[in-house]
C-alpha positions as a printed Julia matrix, in Angstrom:
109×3 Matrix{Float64}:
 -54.83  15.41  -45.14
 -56.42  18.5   -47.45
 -56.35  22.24  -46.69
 -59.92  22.79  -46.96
 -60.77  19.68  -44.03
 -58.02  21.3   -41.22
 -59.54  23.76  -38.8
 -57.22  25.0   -35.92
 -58.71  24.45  -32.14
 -56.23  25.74  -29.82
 -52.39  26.13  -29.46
 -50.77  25.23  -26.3
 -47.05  25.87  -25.35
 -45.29  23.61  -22.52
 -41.62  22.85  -21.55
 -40.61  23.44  -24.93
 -43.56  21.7   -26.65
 -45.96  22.91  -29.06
 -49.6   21.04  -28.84
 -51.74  22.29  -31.81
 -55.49  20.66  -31.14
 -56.97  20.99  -34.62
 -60.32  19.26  -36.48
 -59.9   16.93  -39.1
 -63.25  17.16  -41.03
 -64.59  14.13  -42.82
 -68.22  15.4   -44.15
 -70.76  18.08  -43.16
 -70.44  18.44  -39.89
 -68.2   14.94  -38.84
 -64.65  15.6   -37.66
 -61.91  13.51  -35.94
 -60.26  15.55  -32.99
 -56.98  15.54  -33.7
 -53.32  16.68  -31.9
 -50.15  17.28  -33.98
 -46.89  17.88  -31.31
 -43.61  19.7   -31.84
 -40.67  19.37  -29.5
 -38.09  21.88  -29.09
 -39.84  24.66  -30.27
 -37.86  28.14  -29.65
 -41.16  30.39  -30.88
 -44.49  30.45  -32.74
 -47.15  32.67  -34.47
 -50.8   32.08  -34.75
 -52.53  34.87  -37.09
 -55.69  34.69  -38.65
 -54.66  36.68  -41.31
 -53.0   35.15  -44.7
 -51.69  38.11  -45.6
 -49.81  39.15  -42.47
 -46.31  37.09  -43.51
 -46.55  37.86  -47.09
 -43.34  38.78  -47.34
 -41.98  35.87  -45.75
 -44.43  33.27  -47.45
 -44.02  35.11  -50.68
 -39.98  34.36  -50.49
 -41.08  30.53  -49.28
 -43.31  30.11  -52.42
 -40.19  31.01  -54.78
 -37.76  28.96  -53.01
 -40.42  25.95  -53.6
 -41.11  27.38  -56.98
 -44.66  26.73  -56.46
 -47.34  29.55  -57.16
 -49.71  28.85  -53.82
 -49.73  26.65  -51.0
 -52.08  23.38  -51.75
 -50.97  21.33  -48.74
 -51.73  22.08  -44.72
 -47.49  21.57  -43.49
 -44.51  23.16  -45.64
 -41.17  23.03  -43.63
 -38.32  25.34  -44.43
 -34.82  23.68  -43.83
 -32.66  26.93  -43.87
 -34.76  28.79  -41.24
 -35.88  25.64  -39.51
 -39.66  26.63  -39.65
 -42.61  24.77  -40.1
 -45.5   26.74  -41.8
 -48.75  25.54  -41.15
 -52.09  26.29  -43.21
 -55.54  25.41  -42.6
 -59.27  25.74  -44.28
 -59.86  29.43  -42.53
 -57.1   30.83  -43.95
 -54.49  31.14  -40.87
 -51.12  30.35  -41.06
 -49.22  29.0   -38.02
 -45.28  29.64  -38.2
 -43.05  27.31  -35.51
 -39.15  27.87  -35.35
 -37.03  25.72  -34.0
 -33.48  25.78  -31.66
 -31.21  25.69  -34.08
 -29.1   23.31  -31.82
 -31.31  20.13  -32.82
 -30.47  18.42  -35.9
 -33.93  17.88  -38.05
 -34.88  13.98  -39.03
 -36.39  14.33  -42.19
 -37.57  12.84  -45.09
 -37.22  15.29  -48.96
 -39.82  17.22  -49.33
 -42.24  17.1   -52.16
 -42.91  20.19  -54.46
């Protein structure tokens, strides 16, 4: 999966469940409808806008010690976020209860 093929649809929020209905382009204009879902979600934010969690992304980048993002899903174990990217440049950031326990495998830098 590569940044520049992920286009976010729509975001939908039930019983504690996250449904994020993105396009997984493939060529010019051929795409796989795809659905990614995340239980136990406690809250999320959809912006448009790279720049509007700089600070917060900024911080995430140094822990990583990476310079940019280059992958669509970075998870943050401390805060127990996921930060999600895509090819128009919005970032989608999902917390989780903190009462779950995370099944996980390391994460690649």
């Amino acid at each position: 999966m590569r940044l520049e093929n992920i286009a976010i649809d729509l975001l939908e929020y039930k019983d504690s469940k996250l449904y994020i209905y993105y396009r997984n382009y493939y060529g010019d204009d051929k795409y796989f409808n795809k659905v990614f879902c995340f239980k136990n979600v406690k809250s999320f934010t959809y912006t448009l806008e790279e720049l509007a969690h700089m600070d917060e992304t900024d911080e995430y980048l140094q822990d990583l010690g990476i310079k940019f993002f280059t992958r669509v899903i970075y998870r943050n174990k401390k805060r127990k976020k996921l930060y999600i990217f895509d090819a128009n440049f919005s970032i989608t950031i999902i917390e989780f209860n903190e009462e779950k326990e995370w099944n996980y495998r390391e994460q690649k830098k």
